[in-house]
MARTOR-483809 format. One line per 4 residues: their letters; for each residue z, x, y of C-alpha. Coordinates in nm, 2 decimals, always signed. Each point is the difference from the previous one (the first is absolute). Layout:
BEGIN
a> Z,X,Y ~ ...
REM end
This chain:
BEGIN
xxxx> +5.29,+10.88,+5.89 ~ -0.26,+0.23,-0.17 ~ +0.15,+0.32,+0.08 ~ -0.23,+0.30,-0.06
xxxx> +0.02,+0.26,-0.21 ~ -0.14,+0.29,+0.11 ~ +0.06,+0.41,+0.04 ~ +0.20,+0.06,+0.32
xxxx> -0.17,+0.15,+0.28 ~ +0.26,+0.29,-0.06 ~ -0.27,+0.08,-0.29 ~ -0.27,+0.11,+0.20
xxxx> -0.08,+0.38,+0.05 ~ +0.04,+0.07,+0.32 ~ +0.03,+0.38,+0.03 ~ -0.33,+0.14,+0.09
xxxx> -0.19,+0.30,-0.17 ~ +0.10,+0.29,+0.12 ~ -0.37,+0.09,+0.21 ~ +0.03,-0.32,+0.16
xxxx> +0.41,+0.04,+0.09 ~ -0.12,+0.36,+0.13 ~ -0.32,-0.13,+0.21 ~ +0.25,-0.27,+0.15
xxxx> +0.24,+0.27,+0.09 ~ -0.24,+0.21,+0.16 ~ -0.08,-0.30,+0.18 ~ +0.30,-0.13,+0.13
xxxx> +0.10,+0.36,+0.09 ~ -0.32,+0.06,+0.19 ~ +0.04,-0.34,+0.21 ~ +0.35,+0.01,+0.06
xxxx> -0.08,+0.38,+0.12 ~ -0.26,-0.21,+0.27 ~ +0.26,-0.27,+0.10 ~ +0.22,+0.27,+0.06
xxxx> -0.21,+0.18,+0.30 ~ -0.03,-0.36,+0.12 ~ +0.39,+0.00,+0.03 ~ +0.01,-0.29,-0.31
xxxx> +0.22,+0.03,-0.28 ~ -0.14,-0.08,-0.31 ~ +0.32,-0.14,-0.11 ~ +0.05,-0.25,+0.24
xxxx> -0.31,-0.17,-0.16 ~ +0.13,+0.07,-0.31 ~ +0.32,-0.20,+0.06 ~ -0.20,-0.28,+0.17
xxxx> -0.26,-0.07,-0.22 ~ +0.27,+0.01,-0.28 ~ +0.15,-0.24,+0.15 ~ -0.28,-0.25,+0.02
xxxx> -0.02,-0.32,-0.25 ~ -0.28,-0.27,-0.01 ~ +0.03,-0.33,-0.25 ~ -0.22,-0.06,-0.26
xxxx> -0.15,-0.36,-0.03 ~ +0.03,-0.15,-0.31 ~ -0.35,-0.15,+0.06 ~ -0.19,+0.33,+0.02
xxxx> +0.06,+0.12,-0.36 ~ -0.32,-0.18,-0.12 ~ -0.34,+0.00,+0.08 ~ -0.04,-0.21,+0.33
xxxx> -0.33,-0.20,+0.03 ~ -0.21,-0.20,+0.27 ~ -0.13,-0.32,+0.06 ~ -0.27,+0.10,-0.23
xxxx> +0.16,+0.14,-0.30 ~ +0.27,+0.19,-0.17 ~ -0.05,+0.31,-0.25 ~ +0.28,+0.06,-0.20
xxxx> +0.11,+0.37,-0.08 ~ +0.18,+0.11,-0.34 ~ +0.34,+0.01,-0.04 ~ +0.08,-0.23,+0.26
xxxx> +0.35,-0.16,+0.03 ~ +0.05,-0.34,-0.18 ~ +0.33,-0.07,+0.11 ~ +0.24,+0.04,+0.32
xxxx> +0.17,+0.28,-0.20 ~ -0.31,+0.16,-0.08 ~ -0.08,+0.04,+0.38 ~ +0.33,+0.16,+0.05
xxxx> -0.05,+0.24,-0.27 ~ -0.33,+0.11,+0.16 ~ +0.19,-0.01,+0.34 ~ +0.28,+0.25,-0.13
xxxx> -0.30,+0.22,-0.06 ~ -0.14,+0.00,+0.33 ~ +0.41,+0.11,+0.12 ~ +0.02,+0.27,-0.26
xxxx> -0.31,+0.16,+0.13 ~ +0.03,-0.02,+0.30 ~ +0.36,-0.04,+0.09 ~ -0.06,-0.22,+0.28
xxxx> -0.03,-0.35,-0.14 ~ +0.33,-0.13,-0.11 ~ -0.04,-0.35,+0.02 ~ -0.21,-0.31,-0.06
xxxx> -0.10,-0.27,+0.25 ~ -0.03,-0.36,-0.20 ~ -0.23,-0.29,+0.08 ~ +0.15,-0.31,-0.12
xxxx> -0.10,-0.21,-0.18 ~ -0.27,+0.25,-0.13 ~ +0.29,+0.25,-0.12 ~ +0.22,-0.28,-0.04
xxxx> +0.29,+0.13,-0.26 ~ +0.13,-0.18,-0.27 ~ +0.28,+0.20,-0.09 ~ +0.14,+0.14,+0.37
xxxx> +0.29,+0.17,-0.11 ~ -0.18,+0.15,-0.26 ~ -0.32,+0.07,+0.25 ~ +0.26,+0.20,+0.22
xxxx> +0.17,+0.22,-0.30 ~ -0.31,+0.09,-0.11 ~ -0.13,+0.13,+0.29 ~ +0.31,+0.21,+0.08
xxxx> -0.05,+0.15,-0.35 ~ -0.34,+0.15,+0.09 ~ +0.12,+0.08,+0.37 ~ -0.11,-0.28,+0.14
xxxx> +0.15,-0.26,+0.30 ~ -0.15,-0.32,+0.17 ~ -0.13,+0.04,+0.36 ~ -0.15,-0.31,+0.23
xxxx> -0.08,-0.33,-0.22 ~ -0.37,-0.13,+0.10 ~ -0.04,-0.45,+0.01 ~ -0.30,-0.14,-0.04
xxxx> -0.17,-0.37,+0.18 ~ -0.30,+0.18,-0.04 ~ -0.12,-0.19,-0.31 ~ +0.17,-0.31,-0.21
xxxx> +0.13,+0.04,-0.29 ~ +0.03,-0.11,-0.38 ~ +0.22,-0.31,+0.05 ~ +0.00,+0.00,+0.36
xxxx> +0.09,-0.33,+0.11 ~ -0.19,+0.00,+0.37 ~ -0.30,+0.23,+0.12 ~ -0.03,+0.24,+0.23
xxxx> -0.36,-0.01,+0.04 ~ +0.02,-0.13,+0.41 ~ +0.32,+0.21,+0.02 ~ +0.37,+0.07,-0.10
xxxx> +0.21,+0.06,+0.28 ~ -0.23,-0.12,+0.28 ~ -0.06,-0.33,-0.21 ~ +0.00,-0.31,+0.15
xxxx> +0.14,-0.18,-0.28 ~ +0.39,+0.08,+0.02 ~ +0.04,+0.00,-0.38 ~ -0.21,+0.29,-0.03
xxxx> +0.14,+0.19,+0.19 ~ +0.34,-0.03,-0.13 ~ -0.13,+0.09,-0.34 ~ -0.13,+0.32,+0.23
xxxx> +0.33,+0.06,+0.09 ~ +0.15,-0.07,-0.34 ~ -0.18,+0.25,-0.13 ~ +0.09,+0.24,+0.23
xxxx> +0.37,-0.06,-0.06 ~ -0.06,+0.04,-0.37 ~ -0.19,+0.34,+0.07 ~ +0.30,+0.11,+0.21
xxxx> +0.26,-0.09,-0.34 ~ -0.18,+0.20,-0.18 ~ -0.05,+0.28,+0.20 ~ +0.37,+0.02,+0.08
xxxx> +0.07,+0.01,-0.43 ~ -0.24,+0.25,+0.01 ~ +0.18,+0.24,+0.25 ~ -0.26,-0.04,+0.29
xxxx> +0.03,-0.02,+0.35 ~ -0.30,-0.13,+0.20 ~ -0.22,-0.31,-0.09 ~ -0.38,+0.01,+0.15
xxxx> -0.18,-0.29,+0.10 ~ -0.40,+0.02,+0.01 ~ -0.13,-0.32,+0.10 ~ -0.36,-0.14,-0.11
xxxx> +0.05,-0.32,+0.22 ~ -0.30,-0.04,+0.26 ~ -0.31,-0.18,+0.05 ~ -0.36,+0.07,-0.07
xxxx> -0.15,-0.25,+0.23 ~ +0.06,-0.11,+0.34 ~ +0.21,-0.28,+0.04 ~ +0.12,+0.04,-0.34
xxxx> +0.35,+0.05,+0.11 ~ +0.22,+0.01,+0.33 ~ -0.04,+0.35,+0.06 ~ +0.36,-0.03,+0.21
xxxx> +0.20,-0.27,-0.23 ~ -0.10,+0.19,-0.28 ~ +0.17,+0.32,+0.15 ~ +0.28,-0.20,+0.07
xxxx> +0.08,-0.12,-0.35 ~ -0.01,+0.36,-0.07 ~ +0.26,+0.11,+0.16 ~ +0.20,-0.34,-0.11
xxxx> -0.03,+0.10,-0.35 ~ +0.08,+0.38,+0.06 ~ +0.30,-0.14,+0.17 ~ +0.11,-0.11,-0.32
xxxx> -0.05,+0.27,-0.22 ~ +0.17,+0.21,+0.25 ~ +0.31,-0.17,+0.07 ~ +0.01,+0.06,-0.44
xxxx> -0.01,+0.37,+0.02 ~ +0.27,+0.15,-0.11 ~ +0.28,+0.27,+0.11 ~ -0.21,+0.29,+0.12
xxxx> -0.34,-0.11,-0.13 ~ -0.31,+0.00,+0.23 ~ -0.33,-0.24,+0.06 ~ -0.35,+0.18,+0.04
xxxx> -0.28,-0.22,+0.15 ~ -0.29,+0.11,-0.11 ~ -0.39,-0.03,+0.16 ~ -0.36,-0.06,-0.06
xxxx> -0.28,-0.06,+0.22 ~ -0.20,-0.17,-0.25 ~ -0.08,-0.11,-0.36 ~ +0.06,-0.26,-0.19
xxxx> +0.01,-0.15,+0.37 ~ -0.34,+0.05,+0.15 ~ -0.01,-0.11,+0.38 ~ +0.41,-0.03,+0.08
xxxx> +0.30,+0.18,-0.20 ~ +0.35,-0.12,+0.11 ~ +0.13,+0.34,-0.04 ~ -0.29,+0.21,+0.13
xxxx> +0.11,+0.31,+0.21 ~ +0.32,+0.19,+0.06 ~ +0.06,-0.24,+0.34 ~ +0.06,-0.32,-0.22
xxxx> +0.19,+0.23,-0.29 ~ +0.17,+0.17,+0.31 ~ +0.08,-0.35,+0.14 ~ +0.10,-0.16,-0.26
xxxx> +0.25,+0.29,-0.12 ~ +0.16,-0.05,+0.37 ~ +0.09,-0.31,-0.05 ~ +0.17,+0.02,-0.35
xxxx> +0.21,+0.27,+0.10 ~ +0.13,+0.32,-0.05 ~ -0.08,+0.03,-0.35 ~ -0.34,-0.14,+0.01
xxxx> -0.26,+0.27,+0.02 ~ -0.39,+0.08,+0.01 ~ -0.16,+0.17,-0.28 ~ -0.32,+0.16,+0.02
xxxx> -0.25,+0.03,-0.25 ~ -0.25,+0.27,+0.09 ~ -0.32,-0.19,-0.14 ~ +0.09,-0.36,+0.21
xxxx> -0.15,+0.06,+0.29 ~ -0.30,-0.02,+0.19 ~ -0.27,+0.28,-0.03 ~ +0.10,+0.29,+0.23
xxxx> +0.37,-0.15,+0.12 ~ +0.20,+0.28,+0.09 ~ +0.27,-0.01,-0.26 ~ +0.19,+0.29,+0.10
xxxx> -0.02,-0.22,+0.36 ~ +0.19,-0.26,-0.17 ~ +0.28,+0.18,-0.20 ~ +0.09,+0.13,+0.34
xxxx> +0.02,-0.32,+0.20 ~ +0.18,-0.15,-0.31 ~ +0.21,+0.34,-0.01 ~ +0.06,-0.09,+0.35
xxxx> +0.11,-0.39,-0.02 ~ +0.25,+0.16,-0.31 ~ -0.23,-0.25,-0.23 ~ -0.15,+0.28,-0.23
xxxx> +0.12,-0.15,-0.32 ~ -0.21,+0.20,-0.25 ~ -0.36,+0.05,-0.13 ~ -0.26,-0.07,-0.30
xxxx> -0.15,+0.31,-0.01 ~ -0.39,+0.03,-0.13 ~ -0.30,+0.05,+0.18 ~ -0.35,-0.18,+0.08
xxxx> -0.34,+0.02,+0.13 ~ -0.10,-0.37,+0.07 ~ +0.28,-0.24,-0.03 ~ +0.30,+0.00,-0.22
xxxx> -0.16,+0.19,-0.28 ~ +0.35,+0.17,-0.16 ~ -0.19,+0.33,-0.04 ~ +0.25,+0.31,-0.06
xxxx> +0.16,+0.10,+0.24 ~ -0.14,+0.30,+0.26 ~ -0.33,-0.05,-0.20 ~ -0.21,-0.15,+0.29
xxxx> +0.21,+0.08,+0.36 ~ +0.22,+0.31,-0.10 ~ +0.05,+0.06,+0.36 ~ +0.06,-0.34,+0.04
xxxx> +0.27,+0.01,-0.24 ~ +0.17,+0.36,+0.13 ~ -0.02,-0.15,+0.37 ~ +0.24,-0.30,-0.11
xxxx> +0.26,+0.25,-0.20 ~ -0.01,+0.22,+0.35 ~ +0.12,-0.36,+0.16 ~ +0.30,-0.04,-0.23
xxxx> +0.11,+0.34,-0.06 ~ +0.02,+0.00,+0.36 ~ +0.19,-0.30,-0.01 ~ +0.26,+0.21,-0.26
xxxx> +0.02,+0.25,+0.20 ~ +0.12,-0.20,+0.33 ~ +0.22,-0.22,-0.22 ~ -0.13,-0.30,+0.06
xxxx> +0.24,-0.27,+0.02 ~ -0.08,-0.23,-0.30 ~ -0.23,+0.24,-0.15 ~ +0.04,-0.07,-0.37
xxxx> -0.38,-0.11,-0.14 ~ -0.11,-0.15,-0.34 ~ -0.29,+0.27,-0.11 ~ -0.20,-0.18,-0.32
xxxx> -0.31,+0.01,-0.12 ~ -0.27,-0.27,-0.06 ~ -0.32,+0.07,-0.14 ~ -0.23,-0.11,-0.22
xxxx> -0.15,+0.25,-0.28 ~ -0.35,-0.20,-0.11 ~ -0.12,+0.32,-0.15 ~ +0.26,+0.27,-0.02
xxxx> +0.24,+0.07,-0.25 ~ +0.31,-0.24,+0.15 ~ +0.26,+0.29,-0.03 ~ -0.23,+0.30,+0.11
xxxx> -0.09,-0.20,+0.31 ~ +0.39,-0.07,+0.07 ~ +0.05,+0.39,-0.05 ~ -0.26,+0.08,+0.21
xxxx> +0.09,-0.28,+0.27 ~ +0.36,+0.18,+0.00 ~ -0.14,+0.36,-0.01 ~ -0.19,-0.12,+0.37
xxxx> +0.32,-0.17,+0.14 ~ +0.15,+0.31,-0.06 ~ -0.24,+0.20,+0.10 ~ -0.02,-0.21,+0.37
xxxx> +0.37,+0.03,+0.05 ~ +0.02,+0.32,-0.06 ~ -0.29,+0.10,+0.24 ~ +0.18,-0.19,+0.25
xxxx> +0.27,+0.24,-0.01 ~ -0.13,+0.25,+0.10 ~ -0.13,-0.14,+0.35 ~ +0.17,+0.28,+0.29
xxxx> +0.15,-0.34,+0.17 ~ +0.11,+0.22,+0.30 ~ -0.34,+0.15,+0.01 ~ -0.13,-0.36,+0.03
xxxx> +0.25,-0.17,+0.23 ~ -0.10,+0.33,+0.22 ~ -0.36,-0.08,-0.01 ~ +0.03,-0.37,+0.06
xxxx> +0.24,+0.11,+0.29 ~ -0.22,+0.21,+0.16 ~ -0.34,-0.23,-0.05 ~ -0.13,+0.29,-0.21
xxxx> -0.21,-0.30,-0.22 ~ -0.15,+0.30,-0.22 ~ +0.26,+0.17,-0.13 ~ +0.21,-0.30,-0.04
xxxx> -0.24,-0.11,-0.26 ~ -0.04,+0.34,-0.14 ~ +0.39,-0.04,-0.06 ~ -0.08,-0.26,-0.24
xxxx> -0.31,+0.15,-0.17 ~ +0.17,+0.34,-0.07 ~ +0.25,-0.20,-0.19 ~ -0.27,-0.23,-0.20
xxxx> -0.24,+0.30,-0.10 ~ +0.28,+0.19,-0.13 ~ +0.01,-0.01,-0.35 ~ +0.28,-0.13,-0.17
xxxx> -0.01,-0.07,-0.30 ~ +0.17,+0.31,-0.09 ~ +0.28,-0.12,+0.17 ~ +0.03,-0.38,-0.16
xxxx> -0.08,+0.21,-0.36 ~ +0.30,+0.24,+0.05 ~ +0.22,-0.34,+0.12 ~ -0.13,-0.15,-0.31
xxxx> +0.08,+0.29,-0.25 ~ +0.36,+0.03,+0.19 ~ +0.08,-0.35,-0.07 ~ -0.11,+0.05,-0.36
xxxx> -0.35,-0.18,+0.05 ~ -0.35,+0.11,-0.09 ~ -0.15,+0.26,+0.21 ~ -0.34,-0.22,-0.05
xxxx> +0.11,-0.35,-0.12 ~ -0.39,-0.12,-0.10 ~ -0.05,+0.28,-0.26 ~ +0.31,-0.01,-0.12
xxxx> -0.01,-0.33,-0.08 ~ -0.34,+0.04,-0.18 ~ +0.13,+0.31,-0.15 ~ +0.29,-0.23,-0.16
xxxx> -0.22,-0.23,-0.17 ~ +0.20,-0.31,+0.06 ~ -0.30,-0.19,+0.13 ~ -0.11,+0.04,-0.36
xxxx> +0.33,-0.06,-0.21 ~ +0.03,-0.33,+0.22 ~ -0.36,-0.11,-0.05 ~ +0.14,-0.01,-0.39
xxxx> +0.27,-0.19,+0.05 ~ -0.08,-0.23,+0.24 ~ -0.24,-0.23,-0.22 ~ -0.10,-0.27,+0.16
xxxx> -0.06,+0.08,+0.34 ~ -0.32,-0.13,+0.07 ~ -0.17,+0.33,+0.02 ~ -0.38,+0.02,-0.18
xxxx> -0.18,+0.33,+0.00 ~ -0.27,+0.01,+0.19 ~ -0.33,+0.09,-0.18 ~ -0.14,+0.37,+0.05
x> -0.27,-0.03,+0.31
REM end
């Protein structure tokens, strides 16, 4: 395999100036002051947020595109090592990304044992391996166009399942522990397909990559309410991904990704419920206006996003039984810089969980006790208009991360040293407007 060779992200300069390590002291001094007349420790955050880790996918380190187009950036990553060189970045700054998510065959490696050392050399490990019926292939010897697991035609969906079993191998070489299955099988026309058979063969196929997993490993089910299907997705709410995780088993659970649902679903209404069945296998974090747009995460529904981290830090702080989720990112960069938008997708995650931390739960239990609707809510909004990002900075600097990962990484130049050595990447300066 092409192994990269590149500075490690050990190389970047991470200290900041003395004014801004100064300002940020001031500031973290001053809020922790404020939590502390609240009767919140500044520290507790500290410990928590530290603590939190969301995957990379190895999808999102290059410019993402619609149906209409794709505008390649500079510097972007040519090879599967490449996008794990520009993932160790996004760890190093921000100390909260340690491993890579891989959708085969897209990411498929070559070289796995090689894949693996590498990625332990720049601090790197493999988290939840992606599949992917959603198009066919070079080579591919059946199509998927009218479906892979919900096809009528048995043989395709045993090359479904094959594939699966092939994404599982390599997953399990890789050191991961979780495959997720995002279906594109469904109908665009009305009679196009039995709406109930089809669901049926679903759950036939998953039956089979399930019954694969192995020791310890887990099954997410992933939904969609539309697009590429257009009137009837198999998979198209929480219910059927709920249902269909039921009836693999134990270690078959839902994962939600924030921007596949319907305009104005309660998502925070669903981690619960799923929180509540013990189903909650993980998320795809990102955010969206109109559909499934992969926008950065907290850019559009902030609230949104801090509402769901109040749902599972709750969850921690009960000790749910089974409580263990997947957190990854998905999004698609079509005119950000790839790596900023990861740092700044991370920075917001961050941000959210640690807003969430500082909710006075026995404040709010009280006021949901007593029917006191008002200050129940305030509970919450005291927590969300606090500001922060003090506190995620300081957890950052602590764990030897970038106080603000974006200008560091422009203040590092590596965009630029990349942009050299990556020839061939498809990227053609735009003309000056």
């Amino acid at each position: 395999m092409d192994i990269l060779k590149t500075r490690t992200p050990d190389q970047f300069a991470l200290s900041p100036g003395a004014d801004a390590l100064r300002n940020h002291e001031r500031d973290y001094d001053a809020l922790a002051e404020r939590l502390a007349r609240r009767g919140r420790r500044a520290e507790t955050v500290l410990e928590a947020v530290g603590r939190f880790a969301v995957a990379v996918p190895s999808w999102a380190l290059g410019t993402g595109g619609t149906r209409f187009g794709r505008f390649p950036g500079p510097g972007e990553p040519r090879t599967l090592a490449e996008k794990l060189a520009d993932a160790a970045v996004v760890h190093r700054l921000t100390g909260a990304a340690p491993r890579v998510s891989l959708h085969i065959p897209w990411d498929e490696p070559d070289d796995v044992p090689a894949l693996r050392a590498f990625a332990a050399e720049i601090g790197l490990g493999f988290d939840t391996v992606n599949s992917n019926t959603f198009q066919d292939q070079p080579g591919q010897r059946l199509s998927y166009k009218l479906g892979s697991f919900s096809h009528v035609d048995p043989a395709v969906r045993r090359q479904a399942v094959e594939h699966h079993l092939h994404v599982i191998e390599v997953g399990q070489a890789l050191g991961a522990e979780a495959i997720t299955v995002w279906l594109a099988d469904g109908s665009n026309y009305p009679g196009q397909m039995s709406l109930r058979k089809s669901f049926e063969r679903v759950l036939d196929g998953l039956r089979d990559v399930y019954a694969a997993l192995p020791a310890g490993w887990r099954l997410f089910t992933e939904h969609k309410p539309y697009e590429p299907a257009f009137y009837a997705t198999v998979v198209q709410d929480w219910g059927s991904s709920l249902l269909l995780a039921q009836a693999l088993g134990e270690r078959a659970q839902c994962l939600v990704d924030l921007g596949h649902h319907l305009p104005n679903t309660n998502i925070e209404l669903v981690v619960a419920r799923l929180l509540g069945a013990g189903k909650l296998g993980g998320f795809h974090f990102n955010d969206s206006k109109y559909g499934d747009d992969d926008l950065t995460a907290g850019s559009i529904k902030p609230y949104g996003l801090f509402l769901i981290f109040h749902e599972l830090v709750l969850a921690e702080r009960e000790r749910l039984a089974g409580f263990r989720p997947a957190y990854m990112i998905d999004q698609s960069h079509n005119i950000k810089d790839p790596i900023e938008d990861l740092l700044q997708t991370v920075d917001q995650l961050q941000l959210a969980y640690a807003k969430a931390q500082l909710v006075d739960h026995a404040a709010l239990a009280a006021h949901q006790e007593s029917g006191d609707v008002l200050l129940a809510e305030r509970a919450l909004k005291d927590a969300f208009e606090t500001d922060a990002r003090p506190l995620v900075a300081e957890a950052r600097r602590r764990a030897g991360a970038a106080l603000d990962p974006v200008l560091a990484f422009r203040a590092s130049g590596y965009r630029a040293r990349v942009t050299a050595e990556r020839i061939g990447s498809g990227y053609v300066p735009p003309r000056s407007l």
